[in-house]
N, C-alpha and C positions, 0 to 999 in steps of 0.2 A: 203283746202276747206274753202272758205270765208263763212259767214253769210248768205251772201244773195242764194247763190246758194245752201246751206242747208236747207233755208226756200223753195224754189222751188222745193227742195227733197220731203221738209215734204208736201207742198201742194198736189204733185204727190199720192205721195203714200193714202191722207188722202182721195183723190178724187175718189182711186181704190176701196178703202175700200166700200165708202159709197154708191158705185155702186151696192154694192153683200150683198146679204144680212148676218145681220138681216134689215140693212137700206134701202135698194131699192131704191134709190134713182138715180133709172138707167140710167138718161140724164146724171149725172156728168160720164159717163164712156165718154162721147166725150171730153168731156177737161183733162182727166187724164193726158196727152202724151204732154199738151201745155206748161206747164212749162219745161219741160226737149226738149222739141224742140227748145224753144225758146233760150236757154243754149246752142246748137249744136258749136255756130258759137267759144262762146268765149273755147269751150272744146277743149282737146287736144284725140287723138283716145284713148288714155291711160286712160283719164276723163272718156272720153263718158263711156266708160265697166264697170267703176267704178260706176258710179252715178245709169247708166241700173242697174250694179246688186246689187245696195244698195236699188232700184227703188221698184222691185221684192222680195230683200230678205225684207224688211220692211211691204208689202202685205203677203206675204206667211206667215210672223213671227206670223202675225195677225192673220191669217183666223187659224194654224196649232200649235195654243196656247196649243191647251188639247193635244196631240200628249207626249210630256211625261210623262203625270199622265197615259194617257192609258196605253204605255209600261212597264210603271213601276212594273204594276200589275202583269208583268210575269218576267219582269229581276228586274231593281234597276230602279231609279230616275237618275240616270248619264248614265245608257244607252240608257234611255227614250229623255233625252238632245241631247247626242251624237247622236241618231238616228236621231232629229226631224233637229238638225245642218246639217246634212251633205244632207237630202230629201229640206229643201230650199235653202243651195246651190246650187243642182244643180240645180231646178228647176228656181232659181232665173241667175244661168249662159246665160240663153236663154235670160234674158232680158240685158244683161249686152254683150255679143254679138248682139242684134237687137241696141243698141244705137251704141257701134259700128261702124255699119255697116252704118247706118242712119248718123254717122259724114262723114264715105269716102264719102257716096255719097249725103251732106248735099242740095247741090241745084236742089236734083229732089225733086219733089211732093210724085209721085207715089211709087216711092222704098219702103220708110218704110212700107206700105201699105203690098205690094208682102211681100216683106223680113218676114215682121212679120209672114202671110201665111205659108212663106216656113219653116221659126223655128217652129212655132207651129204643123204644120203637120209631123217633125218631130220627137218634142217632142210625139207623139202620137202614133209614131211607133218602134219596133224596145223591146230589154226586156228590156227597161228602161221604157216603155211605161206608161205616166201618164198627162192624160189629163185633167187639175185641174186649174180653173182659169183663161178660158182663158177671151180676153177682148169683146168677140162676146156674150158671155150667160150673161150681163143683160136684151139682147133684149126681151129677154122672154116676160117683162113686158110692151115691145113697141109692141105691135102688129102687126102695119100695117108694122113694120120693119123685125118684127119676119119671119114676111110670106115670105121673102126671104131665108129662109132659105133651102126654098122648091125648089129652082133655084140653090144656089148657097153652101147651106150645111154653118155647124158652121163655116169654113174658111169662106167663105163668106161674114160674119155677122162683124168675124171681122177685113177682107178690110176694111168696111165701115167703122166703127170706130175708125182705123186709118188712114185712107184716110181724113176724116173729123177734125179730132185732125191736121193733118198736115195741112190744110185747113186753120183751124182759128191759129195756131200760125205765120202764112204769113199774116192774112189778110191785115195787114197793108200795104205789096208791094205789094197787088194783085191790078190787075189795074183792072177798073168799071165793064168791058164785062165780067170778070172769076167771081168775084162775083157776078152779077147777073147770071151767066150759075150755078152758085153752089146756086143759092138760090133757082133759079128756077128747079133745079136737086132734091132736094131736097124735094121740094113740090113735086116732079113728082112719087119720090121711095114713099112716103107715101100715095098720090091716087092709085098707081096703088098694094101698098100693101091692104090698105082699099079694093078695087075693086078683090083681089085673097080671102079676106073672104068670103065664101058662106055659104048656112044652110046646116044642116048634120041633119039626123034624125036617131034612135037608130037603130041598128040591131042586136047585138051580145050582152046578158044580160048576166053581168058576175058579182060574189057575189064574196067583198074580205074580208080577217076577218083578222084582228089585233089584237093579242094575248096581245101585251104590254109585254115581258119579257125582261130583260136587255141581253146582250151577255155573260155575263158567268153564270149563272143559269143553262146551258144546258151541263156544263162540269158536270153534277153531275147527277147519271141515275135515282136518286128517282125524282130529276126536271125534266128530261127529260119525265117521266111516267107524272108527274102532267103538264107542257105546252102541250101535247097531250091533255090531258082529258082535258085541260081548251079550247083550239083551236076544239076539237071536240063539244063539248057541244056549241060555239060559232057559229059553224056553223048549227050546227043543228034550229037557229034563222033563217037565209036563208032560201028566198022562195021555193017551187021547182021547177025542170024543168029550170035549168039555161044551158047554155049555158058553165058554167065553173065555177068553186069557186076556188078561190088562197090563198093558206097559202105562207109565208113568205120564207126568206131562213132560212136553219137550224133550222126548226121548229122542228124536228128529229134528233139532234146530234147524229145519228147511222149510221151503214150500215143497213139501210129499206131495202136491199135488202136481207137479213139476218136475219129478225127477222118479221116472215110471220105473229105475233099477229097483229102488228100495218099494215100490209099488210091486212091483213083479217079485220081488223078494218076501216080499210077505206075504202072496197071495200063495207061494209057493208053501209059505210056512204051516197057514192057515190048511190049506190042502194039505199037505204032510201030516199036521196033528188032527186032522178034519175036528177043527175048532177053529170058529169066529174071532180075529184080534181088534181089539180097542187101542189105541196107540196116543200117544200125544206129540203133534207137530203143528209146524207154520202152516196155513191156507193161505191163498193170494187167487184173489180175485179181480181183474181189472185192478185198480188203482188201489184197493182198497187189501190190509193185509190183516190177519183174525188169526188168535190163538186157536185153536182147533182140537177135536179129537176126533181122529179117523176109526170109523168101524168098519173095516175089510173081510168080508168071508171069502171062503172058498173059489168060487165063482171070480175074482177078481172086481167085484164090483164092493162100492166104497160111498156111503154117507158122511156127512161130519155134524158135530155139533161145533158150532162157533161159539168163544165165551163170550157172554154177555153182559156180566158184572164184573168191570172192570177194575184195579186198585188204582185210586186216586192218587195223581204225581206219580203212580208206577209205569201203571202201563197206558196213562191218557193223561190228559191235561181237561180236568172237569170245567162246563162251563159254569160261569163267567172268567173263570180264572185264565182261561188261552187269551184272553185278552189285554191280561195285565202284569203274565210272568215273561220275563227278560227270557230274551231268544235264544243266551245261552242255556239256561235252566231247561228249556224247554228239549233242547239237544240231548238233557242226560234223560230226560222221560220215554218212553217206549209211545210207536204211535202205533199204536193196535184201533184196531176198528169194533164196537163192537158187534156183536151177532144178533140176530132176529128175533132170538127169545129164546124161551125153550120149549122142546119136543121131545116123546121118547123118542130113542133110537129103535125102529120093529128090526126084530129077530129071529126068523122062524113065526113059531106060533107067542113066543111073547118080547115085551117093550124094557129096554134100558133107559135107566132113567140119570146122564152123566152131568155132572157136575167136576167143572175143572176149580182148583186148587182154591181161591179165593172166594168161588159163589158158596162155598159149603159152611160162608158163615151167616147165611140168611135164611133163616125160616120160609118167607115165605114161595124162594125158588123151588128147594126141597120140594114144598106139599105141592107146588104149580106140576110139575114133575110127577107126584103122586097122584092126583087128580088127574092129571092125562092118560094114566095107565100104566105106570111102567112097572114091570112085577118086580124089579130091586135096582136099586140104587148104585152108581159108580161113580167114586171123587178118584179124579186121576191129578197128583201134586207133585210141586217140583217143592221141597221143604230143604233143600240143600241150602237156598239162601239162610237159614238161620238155624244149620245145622249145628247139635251140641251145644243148643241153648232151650230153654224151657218152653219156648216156643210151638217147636215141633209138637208136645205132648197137646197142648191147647188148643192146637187147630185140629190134633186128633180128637180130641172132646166135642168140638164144633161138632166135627162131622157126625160123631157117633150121637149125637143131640138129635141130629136132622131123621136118622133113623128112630128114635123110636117114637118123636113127635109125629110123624107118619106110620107108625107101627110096620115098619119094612126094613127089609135085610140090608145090609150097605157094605163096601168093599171099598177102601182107602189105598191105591197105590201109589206110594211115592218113592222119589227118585234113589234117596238116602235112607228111609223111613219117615216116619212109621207108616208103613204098610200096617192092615187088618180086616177082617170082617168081621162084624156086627151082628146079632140076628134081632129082631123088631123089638125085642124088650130090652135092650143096650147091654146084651150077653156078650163079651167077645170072645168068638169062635176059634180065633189063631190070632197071633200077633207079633209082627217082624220085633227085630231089633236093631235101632238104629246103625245107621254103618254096618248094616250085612249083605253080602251079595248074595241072592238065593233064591228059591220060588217055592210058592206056597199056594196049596188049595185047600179048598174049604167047600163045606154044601149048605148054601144061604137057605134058608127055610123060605115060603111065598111070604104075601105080606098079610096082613089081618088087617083088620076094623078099626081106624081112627075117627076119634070125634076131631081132633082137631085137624083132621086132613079136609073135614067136610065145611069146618066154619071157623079153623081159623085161628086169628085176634079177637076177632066179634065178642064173644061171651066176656073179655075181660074190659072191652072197653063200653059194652052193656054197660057194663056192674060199676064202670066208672060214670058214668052220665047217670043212673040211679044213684048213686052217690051223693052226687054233687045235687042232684036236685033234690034230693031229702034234705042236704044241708042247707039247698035255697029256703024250703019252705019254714025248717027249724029256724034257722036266721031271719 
C-alpha cells in the first residue's frame, strides 16, 4: 500500500464520518466513495476488498468505540475487544465486497449504485440482520432529498448517493450533455422533493416521559420499584385526555404480567389521566420469555406487542451459531424469545403501530406496521446502553427514516434519550435532550400517501434486473 492511496483511505473514511453524527455534516456523504473510485482503475480485484473493507472497518472502528467498555461490564475488557472485532468485520466485509464488485464492473456508472442496494438489503435481512450505517441516513438532514424516501425507501436514498459519488469521480471524462443532464437531474430531485413537503396539522396528542435511568439500575428490584415511582409521578405532570402516554423500554425489568401491583398501579394511572399507557417490560409466557410492550387503558385490560427482531449475540444466539458458540459466551447473551410478528396495537377508533428499540432499524417492519393500519407510529428504546456516545443520534435518524418512508407521524421514547416526534415529512415536532428527566407532548398529524408503503424495495430492484439485462443483451 503506497502513501498516496492510504491518504485516499484516510480521506474516505474521514468523509463517512463527518457525515453521521455528532458532525452532520451530511453533503460530505456524496463524496465519501470519490477517492476510492477514483483508485478502481489502478486496484487489483484483491485491492479493491481490501481498501472496501479497510473503507468500512475504519467507519464502524469509529462510530462502535464504546462497544467494549459496554461488554465489559458483564464479561472482561478482551471479550468486550474480541466481540466489537469480529461485529466490524463483518459488517465492514459488505464494503470490502461492494469495492470489489465496483472493480469487475469498473466502467459502468450505474452498478455500484444497484450493487450497493443489493448488499445493503441484504445486510438487513436474514439473523445476521444489522442495519447500522448505511450511506442513505444522512439524508435526514437534506430534506427536500429525504422526501424520497417516501417513493423509493432507505435503499433508495442510498442509489442516490452512490449514483452521485460515482458521478463526480468521472466527471472529468464525462462529455458536456451528461453533465449538464446530472446537473439539471439534480435540481429537478430537490424541486420536486421541496414540492412533496406539504403542511400537516396535529391529530393524535400523545404525552412521552423520560425517566433518565441508565441500563443497568433496572437489574436490581429496589431500582426497579423507585424508576416506576419516578416514571409514574413523571407522568402524572401530563395533561389529560391524551390520546396515549409512552414510557420507554424496559421501564419495568419484570414480568408485568406477573406482578398485578404495578398492573393495578397503572391501570390506576391510566384512569386518573383518562389516557391509554404504552410501557416497556418483560412478558413470560410458559417457558418462554419476550421483550414486550404493554398497552394498558383504563379499563385494566392490557395487549402486548412482543419484539420480534431481535439483536444478534444480544439478546439471542442466531441460528446456526447456538450450535457452535462455547456455553459460556452463550451465558452472557440474553435469551429472549422472539414474538409473532407484527400487529397494530387497536385503540379506541384507531391503530398503533410499536416498534421496540432495535426493529426501528428495518424498513420493511415499519411499512409491514403501516400496511396493517396503524394511524402513527411508536419506537419505545432503552438507548442508555450507548449513552453519550454518537450512537444514540443514529438510531434517532433510523427511526425518523421509518417515518417518512411511510409518510406517518412517529414518536421515539427512550430511556436516557433521545425522545422525539416526527410528523410524516421527517419534521421534528419536539425533541428531548439527552440526560433529561421530563415529559413531553406533541400533536402527531394522521399519516398520508406513501408509494413506498404500497411496494416497497420492488421499484428498485425492477430497475436493477432491467439493468443488468440491458447489460446482458449490450454484452
Amino acid at each position: 500500500m503506497d502513501r498516496i492511496r492510504l491518504f485516499f483511505l484516510f480521506i474516505a473514511i474521514i468523509l463517512y464520518i463527518l457525515s453521521y453524527p455528532p458532525f452532520n455534516i451530511s453533503f460530505l456523504i456524496f463524496f465519501t466513495l470519490v477517492p476510492l473510485f477514483s483508485l478502481l482503475p489502478k486496484f487489483s480485484t484483491k485491492e479493491a476488498f481490501i481498501y472496501g473493507f479497510l473503507y468500512g472497518f475504519g467507519f464502524y472502528g469509529v462510530n462502535f468505540y464504546w462497544i467494549p467498555d459496554l461488554v465489559s461490564k458483564f464479561a472482561n475488557l478482551g471479550v468486550g475487544i474480541f466481540a466489537n472485532l469480529l461485529l466490524i468485520s463483518y459488517l465492514s466485509s459488505y464494503y470490502g465486497i461492494f469495492l470489489w464488485g465496483c472493480k469487475k464492473k469498473e466502467n459502468s456508472i450505474l452498478f455500484p449504485a444497484f450493487f450497493m442496494v443489493l448488499l445493503q438489503w441484504i445486510r438487513s435481512h436474514g439473523p445476521l440482520a444489522f442495519n447500522w450505517g448505511s450511506l442513505g441516513e444522512p439524508m435526514v438532514n437534506i430534506l427536500p432529498i429525504l422526501q424520497w424516501a417516501s417513493v423509493l425507501g432507505e435503499l433508495g436514498l442510498s442509489f442516490f448517493v452512490v449514483l452521485v459519488n460515482s458521478l463526480i469521480s468521472r466527471w472529468k471524462n464525462l462529455k458536456f450533455i451528461r453533465k449538464t443532464a446530472f446537473a439539471l437531474s439534480l435540481v429537478l430531485i430537490f424541486l420536486i422533493g421541496f414540492l412533496m413537503m406539504g403542511e400537516s396539522e396535529g391529530k393524535y396528542k400523545v404525552g412521552a416521559v423520560q425517566g433518565n435511568y441508565d441500563s443497568f439500575s433496572k437489574y436490581f428490584y429496589t431500582d426497579i420499584y423507585d424508576q416506576f415511582k419516578v416514571h409514574r409521578d413523571l407522568a402524572l405532570k401530563l395533561p389529560d385526555n391524551l390520546d396515549l402516554m409512552v414510557f420507554a423500554e424496559s421501564v419495568l425489568f419484570c414480568y408485568l404480567n406477573e406482578y398485578p401491583q404495578y398492573l393495578i398501579s397503572l391501570r390506576e394511572l391510566s384512569e386518573k389521566k383518562n389516557t391509554p399507557v404504552l410501557i416497556g417490560a418483560l412478558e413470560k409466557r410458559e417457558d418462554k420469555i419476550y421483550n414486550s410492550a404493554y398497552l394498558i387503558t383504563q379499563d385494566g385490560k392490557y395487549i402486548t406487542h412482543k419484539k420480534s427482531q431481535l439483536v444478534p449475540f444480544v439478546e439471542e444466539v442466531p441460528f446456526p451459531f447456538n450450535f457452535i458458540i462455547p456455553e459460556y459466551f452463550k451465558g452472557l447473551i440474553g435469551n429472549y424469545n422472539r414474538g409473532p410478528g407484527f400487529t397494530p396495537l387497536p385503540l379506541k377508533e384507531k391503530f398503533i403501530g410499536v416498534l421496540i428499540c432495535f426493529e426501528s432499524l428495518f424498513s420493511d417492519l415499519a411499512r409491514e406496521l403501516s400496511q396493517k393500519g396503524s394511524n402513527f407510529l411508536v419506537v419505545i428504546t432503552n438507548d442508555g446502553w450507548f449513552e453519550g456516545t454518537p450512537a444514540v443520534y443514529q438510531h434517532r435518524n433510523q427511526s425518523l427514516l421509518r417515518a417518512v418512508e411511510n409518510r406517518i407521524s412517529l414518536v421515539q421514547v427512550a430511556n436516557t434519550g433521545i425522545t422525539f416526534f416526527v410528523d410524516p415529512f421527517g419534521r421534528v415536532l419536539k425533541e428531548s435532550r439527552e440526560g433529561e428527566r421530563n415529559v413531553y407532548v406533541a400533536n402527531l398529524p394522521k399519516k398520508i400517501f406513501s408509494i413506498y408503503t404500497i411496494w416497497g424495495d420492488l421499484p428498485i430492484f425492477i430497475g436493477f434486473i432491467i439493468f443488468l439485462l440491458i447489460k446482458l443483451i449490450i454484452e
